[in-house]
N, CA, C and O atoms as a GROMACS GRO file, in nm:
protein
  272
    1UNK      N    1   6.152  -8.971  -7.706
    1UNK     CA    2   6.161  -9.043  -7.831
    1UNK      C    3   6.020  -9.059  -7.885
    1UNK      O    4   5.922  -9.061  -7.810
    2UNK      N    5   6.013  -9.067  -7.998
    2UNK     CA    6   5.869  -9.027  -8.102
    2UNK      C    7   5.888  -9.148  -8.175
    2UNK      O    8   6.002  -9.193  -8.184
    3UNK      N    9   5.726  -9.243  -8.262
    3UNK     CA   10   5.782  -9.229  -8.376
    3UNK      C   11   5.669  -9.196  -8.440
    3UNK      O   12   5.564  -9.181  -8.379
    4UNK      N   13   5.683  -9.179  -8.607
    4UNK     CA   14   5.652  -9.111  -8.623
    4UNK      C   15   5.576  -9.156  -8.810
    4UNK      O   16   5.660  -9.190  -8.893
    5UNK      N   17   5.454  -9.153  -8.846
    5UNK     CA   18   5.472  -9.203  -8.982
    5UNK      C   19   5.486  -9.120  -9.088
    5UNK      O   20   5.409  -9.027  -9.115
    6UNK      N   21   5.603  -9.160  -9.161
    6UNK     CA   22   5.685  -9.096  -9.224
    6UNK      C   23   5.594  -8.932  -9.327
    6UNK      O   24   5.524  -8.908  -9.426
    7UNK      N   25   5.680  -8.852  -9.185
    7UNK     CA   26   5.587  -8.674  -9.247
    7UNK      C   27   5.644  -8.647  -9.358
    7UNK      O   28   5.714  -8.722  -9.426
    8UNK      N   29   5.595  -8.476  -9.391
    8UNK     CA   30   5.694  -8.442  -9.510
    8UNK      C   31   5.813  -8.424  -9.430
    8UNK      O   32   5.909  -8.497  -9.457
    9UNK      N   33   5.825  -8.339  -9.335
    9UNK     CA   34   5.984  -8.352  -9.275
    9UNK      C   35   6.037  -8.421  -9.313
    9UNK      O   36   6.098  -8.412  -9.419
   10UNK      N   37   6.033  -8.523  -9.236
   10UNK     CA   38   6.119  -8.654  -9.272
   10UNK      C   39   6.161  -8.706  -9.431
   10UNK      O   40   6.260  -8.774  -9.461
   11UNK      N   41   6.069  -8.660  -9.510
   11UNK     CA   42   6.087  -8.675  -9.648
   11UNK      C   43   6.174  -8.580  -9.728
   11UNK      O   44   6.229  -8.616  -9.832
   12UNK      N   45   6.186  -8.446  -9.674
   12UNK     CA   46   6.253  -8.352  -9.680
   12UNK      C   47   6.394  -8.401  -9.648
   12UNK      O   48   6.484  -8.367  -9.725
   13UNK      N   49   6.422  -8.481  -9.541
   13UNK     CA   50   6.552  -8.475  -9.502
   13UNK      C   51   6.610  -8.570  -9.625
   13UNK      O   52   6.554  -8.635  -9.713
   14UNK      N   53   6.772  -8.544  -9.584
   14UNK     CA   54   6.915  -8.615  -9.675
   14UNK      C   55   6.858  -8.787  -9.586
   14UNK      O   56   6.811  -8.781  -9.472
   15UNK      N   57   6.873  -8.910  -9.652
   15UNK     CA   58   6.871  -8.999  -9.582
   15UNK      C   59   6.999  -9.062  -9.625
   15UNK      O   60   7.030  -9.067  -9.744
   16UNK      N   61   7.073  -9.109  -9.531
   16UNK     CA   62   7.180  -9.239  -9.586
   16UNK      C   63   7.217  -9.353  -9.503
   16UNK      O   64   7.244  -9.330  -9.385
   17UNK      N   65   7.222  -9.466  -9.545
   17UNK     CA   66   7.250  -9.557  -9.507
   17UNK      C   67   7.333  -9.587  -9.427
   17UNK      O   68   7.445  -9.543  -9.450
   18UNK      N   69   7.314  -9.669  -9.304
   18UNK     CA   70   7.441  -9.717  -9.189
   18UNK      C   71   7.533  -9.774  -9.215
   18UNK      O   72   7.511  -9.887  -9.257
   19UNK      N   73   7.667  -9.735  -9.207
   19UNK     CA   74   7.738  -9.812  -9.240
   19UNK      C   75   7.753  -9.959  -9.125
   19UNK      O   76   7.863 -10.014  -9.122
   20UNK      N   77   7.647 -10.010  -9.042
   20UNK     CA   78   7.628 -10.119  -8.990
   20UNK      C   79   7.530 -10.210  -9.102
   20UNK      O   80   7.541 -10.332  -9.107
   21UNK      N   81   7.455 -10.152  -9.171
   21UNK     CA   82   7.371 -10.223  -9.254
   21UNK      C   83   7.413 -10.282  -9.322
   21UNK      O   84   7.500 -10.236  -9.396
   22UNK      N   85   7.371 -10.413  -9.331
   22UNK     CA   86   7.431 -10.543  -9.438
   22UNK      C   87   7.420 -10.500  -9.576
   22UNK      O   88   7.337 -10.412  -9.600
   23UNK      N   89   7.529 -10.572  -9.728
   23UNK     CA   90   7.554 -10.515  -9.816
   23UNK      C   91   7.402 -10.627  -9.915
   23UNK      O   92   7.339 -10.600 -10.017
   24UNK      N   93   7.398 -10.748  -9.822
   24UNK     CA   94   7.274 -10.830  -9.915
   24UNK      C   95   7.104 -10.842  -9.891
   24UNK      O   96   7.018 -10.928  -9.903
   25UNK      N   97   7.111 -10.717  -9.856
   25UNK     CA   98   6.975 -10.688  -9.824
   25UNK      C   99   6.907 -10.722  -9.706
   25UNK      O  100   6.789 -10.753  -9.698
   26UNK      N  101   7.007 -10.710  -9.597
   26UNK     CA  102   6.981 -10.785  -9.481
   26UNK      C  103   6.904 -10.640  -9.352
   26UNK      O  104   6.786 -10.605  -9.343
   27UNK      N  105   6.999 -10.600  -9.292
   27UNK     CA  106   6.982 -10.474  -9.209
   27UNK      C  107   7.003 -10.368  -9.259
   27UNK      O  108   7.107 -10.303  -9.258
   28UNK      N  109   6.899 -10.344  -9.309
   28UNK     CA  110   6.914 -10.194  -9.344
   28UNK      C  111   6.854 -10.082  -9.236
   28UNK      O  112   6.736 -10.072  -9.201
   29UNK      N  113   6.950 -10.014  -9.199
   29UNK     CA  114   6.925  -9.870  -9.146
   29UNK      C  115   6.962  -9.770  -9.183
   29UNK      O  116   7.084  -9.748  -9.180
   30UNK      N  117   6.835  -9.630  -9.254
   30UNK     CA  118   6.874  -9.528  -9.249
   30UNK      C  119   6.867  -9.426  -9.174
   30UNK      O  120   6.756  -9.408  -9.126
   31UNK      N  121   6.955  -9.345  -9.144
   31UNK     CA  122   6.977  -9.230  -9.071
   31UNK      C  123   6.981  -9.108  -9.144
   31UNK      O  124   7.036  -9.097  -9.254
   32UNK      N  125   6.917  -9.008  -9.078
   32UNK     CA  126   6.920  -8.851  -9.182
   32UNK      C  127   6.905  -8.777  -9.019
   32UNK      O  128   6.847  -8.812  -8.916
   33UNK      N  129   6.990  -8.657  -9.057
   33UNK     CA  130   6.971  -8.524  -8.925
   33UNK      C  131   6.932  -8.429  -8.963
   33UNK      O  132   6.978  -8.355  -9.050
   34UNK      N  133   6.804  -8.417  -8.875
   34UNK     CA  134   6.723  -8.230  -8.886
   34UNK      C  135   6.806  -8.149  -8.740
   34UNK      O  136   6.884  -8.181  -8.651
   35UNK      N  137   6.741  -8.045  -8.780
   35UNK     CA  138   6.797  -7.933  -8.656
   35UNK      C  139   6.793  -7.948  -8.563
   35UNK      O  140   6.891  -7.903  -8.505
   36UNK      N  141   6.704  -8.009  -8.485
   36UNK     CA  142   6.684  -8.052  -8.356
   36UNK      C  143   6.676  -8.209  -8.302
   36UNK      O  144   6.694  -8.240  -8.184
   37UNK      N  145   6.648  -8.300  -8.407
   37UNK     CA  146   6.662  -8.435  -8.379
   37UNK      C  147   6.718  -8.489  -8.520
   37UNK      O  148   6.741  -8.442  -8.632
   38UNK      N  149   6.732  -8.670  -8.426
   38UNK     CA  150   6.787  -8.763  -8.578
   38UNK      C  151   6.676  -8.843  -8.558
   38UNK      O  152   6.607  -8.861  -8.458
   39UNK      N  153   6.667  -8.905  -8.710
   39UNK     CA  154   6.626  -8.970  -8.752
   39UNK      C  155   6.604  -9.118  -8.799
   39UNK      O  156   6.717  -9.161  -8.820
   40UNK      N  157   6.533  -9.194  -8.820
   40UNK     CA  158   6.591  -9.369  -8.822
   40UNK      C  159   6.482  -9.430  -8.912
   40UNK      O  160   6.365  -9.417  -8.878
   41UNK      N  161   6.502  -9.470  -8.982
   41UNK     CA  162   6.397  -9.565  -9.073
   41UNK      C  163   6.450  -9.684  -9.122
   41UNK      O  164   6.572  -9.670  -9.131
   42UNK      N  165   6.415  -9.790  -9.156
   42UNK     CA  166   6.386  -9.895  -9.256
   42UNK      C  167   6.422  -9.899  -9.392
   42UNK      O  168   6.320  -9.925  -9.454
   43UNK      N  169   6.533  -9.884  -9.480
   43UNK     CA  170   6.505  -9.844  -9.583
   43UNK      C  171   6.458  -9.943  -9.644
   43UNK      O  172   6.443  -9.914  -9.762
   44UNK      N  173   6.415 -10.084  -9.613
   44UNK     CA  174   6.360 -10.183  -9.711
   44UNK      C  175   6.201 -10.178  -9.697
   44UNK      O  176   6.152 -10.290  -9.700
   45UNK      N  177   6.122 -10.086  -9.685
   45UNK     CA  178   6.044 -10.009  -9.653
   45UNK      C  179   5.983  -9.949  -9.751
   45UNK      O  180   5.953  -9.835  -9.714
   46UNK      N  181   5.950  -9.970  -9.855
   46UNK     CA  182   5.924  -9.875  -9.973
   46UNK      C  183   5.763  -9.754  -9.956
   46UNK      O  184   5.656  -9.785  -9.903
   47UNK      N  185   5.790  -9.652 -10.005
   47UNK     CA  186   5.723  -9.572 -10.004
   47UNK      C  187   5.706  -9.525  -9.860
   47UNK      O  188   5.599  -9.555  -9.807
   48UNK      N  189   5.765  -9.479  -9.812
   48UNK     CA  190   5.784  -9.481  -9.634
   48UNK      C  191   5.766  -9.579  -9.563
   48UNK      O  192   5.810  -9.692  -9.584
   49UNK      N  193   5.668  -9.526  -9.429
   49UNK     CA  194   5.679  -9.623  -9.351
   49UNK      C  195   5.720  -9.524  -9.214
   49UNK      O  196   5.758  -9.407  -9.222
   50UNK      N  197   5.696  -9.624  -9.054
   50UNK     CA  198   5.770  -9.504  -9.009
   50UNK      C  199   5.860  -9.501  -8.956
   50UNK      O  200   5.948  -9.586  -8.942
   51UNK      N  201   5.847  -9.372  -8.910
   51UNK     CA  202   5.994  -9.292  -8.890
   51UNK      C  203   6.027  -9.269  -8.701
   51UNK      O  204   5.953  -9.205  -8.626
   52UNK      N  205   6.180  -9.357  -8.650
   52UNK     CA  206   6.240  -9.282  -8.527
   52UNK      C  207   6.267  -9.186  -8.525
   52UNK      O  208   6.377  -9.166  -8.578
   53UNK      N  209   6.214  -9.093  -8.482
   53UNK     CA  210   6.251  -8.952  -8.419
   53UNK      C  211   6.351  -8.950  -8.228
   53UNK      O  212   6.308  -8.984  -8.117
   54UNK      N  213   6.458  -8.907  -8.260
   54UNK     CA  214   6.524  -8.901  -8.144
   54UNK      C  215   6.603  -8.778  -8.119
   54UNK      O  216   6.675  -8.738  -8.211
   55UNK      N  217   6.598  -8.702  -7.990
   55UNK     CA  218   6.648  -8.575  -7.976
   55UNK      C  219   6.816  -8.617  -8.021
   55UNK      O  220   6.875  -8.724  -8.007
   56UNK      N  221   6.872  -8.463  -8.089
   56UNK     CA  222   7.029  -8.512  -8.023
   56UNK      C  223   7.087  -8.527  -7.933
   56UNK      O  224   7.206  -8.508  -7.957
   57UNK      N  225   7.056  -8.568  -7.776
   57UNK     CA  226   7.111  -8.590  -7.667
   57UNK      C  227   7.094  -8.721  -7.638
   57UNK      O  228   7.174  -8.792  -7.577
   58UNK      N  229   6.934  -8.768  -7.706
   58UNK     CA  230   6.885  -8.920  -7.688
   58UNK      C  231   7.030  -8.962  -7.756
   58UNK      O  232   7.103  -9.030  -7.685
   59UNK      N  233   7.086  -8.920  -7.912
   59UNK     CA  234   7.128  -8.978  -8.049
   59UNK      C  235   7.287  -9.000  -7.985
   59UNK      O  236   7.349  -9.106  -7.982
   60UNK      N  237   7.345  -8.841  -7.925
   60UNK     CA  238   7.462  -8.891  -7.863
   60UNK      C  239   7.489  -8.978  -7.731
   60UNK      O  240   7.601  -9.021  -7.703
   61UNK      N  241   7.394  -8.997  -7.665
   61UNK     CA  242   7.351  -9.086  -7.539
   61UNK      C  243   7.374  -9.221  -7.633
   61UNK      O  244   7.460  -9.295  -7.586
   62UNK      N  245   7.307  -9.271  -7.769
   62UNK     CA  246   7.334  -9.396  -7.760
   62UNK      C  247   7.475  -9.424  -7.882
   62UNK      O  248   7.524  -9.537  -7.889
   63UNK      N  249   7.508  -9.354  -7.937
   63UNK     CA  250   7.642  -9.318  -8.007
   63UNK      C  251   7.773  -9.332  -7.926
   63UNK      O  252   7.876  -9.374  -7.977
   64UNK      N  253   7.761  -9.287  -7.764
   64UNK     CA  254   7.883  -9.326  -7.671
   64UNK      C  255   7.826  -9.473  -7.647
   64UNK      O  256   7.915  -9.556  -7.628
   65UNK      N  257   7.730  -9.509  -7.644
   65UNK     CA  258   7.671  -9.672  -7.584
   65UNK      C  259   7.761  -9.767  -7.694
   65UNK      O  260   7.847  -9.847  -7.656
   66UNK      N  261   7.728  -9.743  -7.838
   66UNK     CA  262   7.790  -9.804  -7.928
   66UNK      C  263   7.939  -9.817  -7.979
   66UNK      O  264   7.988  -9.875  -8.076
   67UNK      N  265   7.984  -9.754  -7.897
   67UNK     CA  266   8.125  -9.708  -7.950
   67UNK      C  267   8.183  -9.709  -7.837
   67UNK      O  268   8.279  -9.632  -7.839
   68UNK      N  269   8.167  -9.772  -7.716
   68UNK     CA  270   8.245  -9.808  -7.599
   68UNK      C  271   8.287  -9.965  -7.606
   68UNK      O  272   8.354 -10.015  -7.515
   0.00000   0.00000   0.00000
């Protein structure tokens, strides 16, 4: 696990919002997927900021954690 301050990669990628993130400006988390890892930021964060970098094995390792 990396992190990382926010590259062009990361700027490149699709970002969207968690659907765990609060609707009043509370927790916001965004998530976006590159080819080889995902991604995690802050979106209340303006102008970047940085960036979780996590392999997809880290991403599905904690995706079964959350959903058990």
């Amino acid at each position: 696990m990396s992190t990382d301050q926010h590259t062009s990669q990361a700027a490149e990628l699709d970002w969207f919002k968690s659907s765990y993130s609060g609707t009043n400006g509370g927790d916001c988390v965004e998530v976006a997927a590159g080819l080889d890892a995902m991604y995690v930021r802050d979106s209340k964060v303006v102008g970047g900021g940085p960036v979780l970098r996590v392999s997809r094995g880290e991403w599905a390792a904690f995706m079964a954690l959350t959903t058990e």
